[in-house]
FILOKOL-764115 format. One record per residue (C-alpha): residue number from 1; x, y, z. Coordinates in steps of 0.1 Angstrom, whole numbers. Layout:
<lumvex seza="NUM" c1="X" c2="Y" c3="Z"/>
...
// end
This chain:
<lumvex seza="1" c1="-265" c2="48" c3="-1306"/>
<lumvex seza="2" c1="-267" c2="83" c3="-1308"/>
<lumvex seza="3" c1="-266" c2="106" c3="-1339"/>
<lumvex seza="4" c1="-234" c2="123" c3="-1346"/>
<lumvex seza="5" c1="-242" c2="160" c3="-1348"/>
<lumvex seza="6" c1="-223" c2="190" c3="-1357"/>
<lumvex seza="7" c1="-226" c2="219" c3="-1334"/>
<lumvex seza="8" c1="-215" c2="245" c3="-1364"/>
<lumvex seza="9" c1="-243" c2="279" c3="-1365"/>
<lumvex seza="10" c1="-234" c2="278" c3="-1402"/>
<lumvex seza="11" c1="-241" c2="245" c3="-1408"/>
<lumvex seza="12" c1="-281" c2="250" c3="-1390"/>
<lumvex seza="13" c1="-288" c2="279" c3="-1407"/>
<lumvex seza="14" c1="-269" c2="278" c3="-1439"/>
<lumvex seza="15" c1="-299" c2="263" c3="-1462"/>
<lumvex seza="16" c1="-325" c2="291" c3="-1442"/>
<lumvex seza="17" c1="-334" c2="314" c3="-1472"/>
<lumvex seza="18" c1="-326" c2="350" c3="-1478"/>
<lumvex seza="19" c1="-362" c2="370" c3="-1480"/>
<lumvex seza="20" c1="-342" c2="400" c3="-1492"/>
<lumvex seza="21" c1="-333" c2="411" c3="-1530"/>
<lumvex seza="22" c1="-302" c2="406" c3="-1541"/>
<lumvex seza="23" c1="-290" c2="441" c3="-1539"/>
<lumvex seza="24" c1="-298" c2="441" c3="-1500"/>
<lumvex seza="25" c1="-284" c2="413" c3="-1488"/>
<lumvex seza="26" c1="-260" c2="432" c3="-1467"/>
<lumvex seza="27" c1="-250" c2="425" c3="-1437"/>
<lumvex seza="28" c1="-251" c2="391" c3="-1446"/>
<lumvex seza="29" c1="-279" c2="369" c3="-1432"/>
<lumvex seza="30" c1="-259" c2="346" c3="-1412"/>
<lumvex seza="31" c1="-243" c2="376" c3="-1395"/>
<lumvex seza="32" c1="-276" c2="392" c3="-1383"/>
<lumvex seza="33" c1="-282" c2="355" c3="-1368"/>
<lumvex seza="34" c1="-252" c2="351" c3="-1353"/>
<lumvex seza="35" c1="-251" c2="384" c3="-1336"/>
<lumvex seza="36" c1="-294" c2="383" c3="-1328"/>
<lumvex seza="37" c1="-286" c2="347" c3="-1312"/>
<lumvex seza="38" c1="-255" c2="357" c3="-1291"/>
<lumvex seza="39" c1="-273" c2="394" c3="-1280"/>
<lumvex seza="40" c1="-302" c2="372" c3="-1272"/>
<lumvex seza="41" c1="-283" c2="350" c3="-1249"/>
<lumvex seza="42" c1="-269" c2="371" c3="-1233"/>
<lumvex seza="43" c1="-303" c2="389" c3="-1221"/>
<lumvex seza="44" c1="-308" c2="414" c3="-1253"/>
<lumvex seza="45" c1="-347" c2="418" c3="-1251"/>
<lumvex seza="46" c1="-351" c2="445" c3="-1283"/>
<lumvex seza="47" c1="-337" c2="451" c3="-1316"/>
<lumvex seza="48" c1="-318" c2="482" c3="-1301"/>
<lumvex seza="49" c1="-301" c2="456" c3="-1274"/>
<lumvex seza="50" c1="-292" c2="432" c3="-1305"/>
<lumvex seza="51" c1="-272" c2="464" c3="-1324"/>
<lumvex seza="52" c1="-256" c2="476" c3="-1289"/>
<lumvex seza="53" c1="-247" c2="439" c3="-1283"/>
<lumvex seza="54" c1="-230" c2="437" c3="-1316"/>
<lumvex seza="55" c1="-213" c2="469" c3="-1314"/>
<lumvex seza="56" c1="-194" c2="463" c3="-1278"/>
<lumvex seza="57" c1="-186" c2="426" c3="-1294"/>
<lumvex seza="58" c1="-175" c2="441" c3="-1329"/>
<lumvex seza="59" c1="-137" c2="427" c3="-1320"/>
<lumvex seza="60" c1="-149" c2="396" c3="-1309"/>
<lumvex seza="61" c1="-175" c2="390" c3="-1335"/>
<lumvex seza="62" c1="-153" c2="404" c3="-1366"/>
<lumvex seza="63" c1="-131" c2="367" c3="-1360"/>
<lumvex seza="64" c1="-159" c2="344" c3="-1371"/>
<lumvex seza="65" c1="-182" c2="366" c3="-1387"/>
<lumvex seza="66" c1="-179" c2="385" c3="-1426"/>
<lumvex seza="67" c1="-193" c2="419" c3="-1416"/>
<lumvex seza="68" c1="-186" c2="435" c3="-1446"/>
<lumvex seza="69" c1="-203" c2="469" c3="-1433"/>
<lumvex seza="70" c1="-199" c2="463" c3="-1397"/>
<lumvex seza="71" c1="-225" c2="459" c3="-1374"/>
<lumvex seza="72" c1="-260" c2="461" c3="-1391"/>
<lumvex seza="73" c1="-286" c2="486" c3="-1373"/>
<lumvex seza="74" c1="-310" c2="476" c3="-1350"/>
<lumvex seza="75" c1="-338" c2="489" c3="-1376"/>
<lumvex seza="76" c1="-320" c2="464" c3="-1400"/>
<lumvex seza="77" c1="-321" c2="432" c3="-1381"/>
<lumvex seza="78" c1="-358" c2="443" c3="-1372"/>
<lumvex seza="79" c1="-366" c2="441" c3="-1407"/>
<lumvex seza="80" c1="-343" c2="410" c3="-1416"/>
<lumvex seza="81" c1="-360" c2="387" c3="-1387"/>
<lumvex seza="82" c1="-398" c2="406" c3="-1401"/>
<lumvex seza="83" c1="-390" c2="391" c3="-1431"/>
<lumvex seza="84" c1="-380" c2="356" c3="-1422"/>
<lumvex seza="85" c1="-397" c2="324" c3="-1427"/>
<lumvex seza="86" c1="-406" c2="318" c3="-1393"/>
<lumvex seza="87" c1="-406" c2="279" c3="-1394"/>
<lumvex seza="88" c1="-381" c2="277" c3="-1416"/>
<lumvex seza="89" c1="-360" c2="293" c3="-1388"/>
<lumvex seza="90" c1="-376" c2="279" c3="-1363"/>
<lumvex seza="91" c1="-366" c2="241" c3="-1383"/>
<lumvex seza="92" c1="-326" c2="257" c3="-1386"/>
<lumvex seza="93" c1="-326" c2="268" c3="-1347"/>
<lumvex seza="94" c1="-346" c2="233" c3="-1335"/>
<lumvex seza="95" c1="-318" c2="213" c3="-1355"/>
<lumvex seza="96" c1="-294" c2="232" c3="-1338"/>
<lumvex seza="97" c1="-304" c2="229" c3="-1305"/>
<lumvex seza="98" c1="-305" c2="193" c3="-1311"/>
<lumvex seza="99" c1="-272" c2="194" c3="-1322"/>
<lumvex seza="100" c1="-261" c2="213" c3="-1287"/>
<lumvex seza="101" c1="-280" c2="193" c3="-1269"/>
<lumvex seza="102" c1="-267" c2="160" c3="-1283"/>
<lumvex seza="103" c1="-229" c2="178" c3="-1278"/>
<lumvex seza="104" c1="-233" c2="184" c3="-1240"/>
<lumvex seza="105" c1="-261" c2="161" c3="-1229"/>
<lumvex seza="106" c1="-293" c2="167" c3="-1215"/>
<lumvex seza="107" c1="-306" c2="149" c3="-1182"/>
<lumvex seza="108" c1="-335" c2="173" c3="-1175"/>
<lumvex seza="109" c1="-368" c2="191" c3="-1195"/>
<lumvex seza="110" c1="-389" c2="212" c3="-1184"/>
<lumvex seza="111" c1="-424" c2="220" c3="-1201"/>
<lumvex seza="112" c1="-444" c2="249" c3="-1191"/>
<lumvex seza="113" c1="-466" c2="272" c3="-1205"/>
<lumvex seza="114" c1="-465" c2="312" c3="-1199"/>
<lumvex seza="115" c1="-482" c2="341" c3="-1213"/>
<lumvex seza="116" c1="-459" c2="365" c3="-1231"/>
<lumvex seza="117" c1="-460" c2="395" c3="-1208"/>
<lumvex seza="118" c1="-478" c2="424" c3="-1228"/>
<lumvex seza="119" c1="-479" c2="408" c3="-1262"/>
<lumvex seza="120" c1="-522" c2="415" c3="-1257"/>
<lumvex seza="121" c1="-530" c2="440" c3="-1284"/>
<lumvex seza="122" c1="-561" c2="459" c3="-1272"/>
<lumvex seza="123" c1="-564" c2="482" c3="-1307"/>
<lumvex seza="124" c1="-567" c2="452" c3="-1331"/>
<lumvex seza="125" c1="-580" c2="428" c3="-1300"/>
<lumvex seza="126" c1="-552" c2="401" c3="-1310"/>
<lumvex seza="127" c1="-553" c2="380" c3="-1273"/>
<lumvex seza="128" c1="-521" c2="381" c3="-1256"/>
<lumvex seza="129" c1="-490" c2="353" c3="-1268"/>
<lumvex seza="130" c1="-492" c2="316" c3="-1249"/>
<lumvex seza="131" c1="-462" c2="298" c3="-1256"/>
<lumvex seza="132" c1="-454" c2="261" c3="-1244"/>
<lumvex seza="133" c1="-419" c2="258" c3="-1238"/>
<lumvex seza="134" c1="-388" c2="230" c3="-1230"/>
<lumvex seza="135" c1="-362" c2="243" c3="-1211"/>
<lumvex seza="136" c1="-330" c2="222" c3="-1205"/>
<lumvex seza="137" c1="-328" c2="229" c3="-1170"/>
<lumvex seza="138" c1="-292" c2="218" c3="-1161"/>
<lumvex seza="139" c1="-278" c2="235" c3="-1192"/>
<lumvex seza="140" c1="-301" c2="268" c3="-1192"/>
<lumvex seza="141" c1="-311" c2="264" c3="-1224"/>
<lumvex seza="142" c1="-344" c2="265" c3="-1244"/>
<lumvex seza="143" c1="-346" c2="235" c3="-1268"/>
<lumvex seza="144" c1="-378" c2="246" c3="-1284"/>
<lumvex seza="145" c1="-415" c2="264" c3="-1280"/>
<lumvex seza="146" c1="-446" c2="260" c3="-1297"/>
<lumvex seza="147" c1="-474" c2="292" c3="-1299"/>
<lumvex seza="148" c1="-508" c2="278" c3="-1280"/>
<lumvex seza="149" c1="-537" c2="283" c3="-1303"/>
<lumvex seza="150" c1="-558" c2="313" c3="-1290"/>
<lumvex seza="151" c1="-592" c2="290" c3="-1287"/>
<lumvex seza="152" c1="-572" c2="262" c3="-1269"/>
<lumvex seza="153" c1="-548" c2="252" c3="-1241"/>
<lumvex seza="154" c1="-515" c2="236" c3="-1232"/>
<lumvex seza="155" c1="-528" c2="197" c3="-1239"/>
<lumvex seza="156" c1="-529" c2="206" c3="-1274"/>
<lumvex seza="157" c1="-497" c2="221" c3="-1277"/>
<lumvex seza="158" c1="-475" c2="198" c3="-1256"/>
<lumvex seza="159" c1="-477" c2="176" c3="-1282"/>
<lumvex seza="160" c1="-468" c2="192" c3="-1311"/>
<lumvex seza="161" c1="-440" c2="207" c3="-1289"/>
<lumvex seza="162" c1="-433" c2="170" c3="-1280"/>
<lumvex seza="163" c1="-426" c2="158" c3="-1318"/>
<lumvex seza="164" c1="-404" c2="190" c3="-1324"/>
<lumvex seza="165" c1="-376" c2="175" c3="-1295"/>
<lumvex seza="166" c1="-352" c2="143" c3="-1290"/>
<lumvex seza="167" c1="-362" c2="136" c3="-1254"/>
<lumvex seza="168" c1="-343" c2="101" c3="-1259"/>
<lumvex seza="169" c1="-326" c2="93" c3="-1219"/>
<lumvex seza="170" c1="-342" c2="126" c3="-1206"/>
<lumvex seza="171" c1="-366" c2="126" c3="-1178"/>
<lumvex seza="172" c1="-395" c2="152" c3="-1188"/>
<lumvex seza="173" c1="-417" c2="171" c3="-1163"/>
<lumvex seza="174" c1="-446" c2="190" c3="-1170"/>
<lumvex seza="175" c1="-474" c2="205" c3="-1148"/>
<lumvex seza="176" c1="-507" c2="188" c3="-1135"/>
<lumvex seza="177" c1="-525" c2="205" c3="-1172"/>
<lumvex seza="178" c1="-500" c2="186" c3="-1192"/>
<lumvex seza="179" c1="-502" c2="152" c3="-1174"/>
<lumvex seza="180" c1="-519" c2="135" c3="-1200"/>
<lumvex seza="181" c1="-517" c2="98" c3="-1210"/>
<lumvex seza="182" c1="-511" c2="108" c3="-1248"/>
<lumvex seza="183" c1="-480" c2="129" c3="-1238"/>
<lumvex seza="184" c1="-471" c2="106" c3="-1214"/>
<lumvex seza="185" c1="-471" c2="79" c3="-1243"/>
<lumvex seza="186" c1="-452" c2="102" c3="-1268"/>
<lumvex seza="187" c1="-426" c2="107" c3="-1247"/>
<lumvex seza="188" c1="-417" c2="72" c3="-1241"/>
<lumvex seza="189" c1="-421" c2="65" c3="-1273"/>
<lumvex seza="190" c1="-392" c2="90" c3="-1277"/>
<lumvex seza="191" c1="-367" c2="74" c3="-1251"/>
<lumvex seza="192" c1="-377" c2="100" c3="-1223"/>
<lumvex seza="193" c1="-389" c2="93" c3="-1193"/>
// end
């Protein structure tokens, strides 16, 4: 039987600490999520994009969100999501994904690997971002990704990618690199197929 999961952004994020001191923490953190995670859905691809997406939604956003000084800058969500615990978010937005996912059911994931276009940084010769992802493909929606080590490949990542997701009754694809007997196990082992 399946778990019984609460779809609620507050209730995903609300135990995700502040970084910030006290006498900073405004906008409030769940608002800069809220607003980052909408912007981002709907094709926001820089901090400038999140603020612009917030400001044309302010009406919209003001009915479930505080916003005690309106929508924060784009210079201030940069510095909230800098500041983050990166898996501790990640661990909020995975268990809310699950929740989604358990809400409207998915049939279909996809696992691929791509290079972040330009994230190579010649100056401090940081190689450029590989990140294994799963991609609900009948609902359009990312359910998680895992950062390939730089001296490695895929096969090492699917896995850990693998444990991070409920692939219970989905049928999982992944390219000839990926096909391994290990993965193959882990996802049956999970319910998937």
């Amino acid at each position: 039987m399946a778990a019984n999961y609460s779809v609620s952004v507050v209730e995903h994020f609300a135990g995700l600490p502040d970084p910030r001191m006290e006498r900073t923490r405004l906008p409030e953190l769940l608002d800069v999520l809220v607003i980052a995670t909408c912007a981002v859905l709907c094709s926001a691809a820089s901090w400038e994009d999140v603020a612009e997406f917030g400001r044309s939604k302010f009406d919209w956003l003001k009915r479930f969100l505080k916003l005690p000084n309106g929508i924060p800058a784009h210079d201030t969500v940069n510095r909230v999501f800098g500041r983050l615990d990166a898996q501790a978010l990640q661990e909020c937005f995975l268990s809310w994904m699950r929740a989604v996912r358990e809400e409207i059911g998915v049939q279909h994931i996809a696992i691929d690997g791509k290079t972040r276009r330009r994230s190579f940084d010649r100056a401090s010769a940081k190689s450029a971002l590989h990140l294994v992802s799963a991609w609900a493909t009948a609902n359009h929606l990312m359910l998680g990704q895992v950062a390939v080590d730089a001296k490695s490949n895929e096969i090492t990542a699917i896995p850990k990618l693998l444990h991070l997701l409920d692939v219970s009754g989905a049928i999982v694809t992944i390219d000839a690199m990926g096909c391994q007997k290990e993965s193959a196990a882990q996802i049956r082992e999970g319910g998937g197929d």
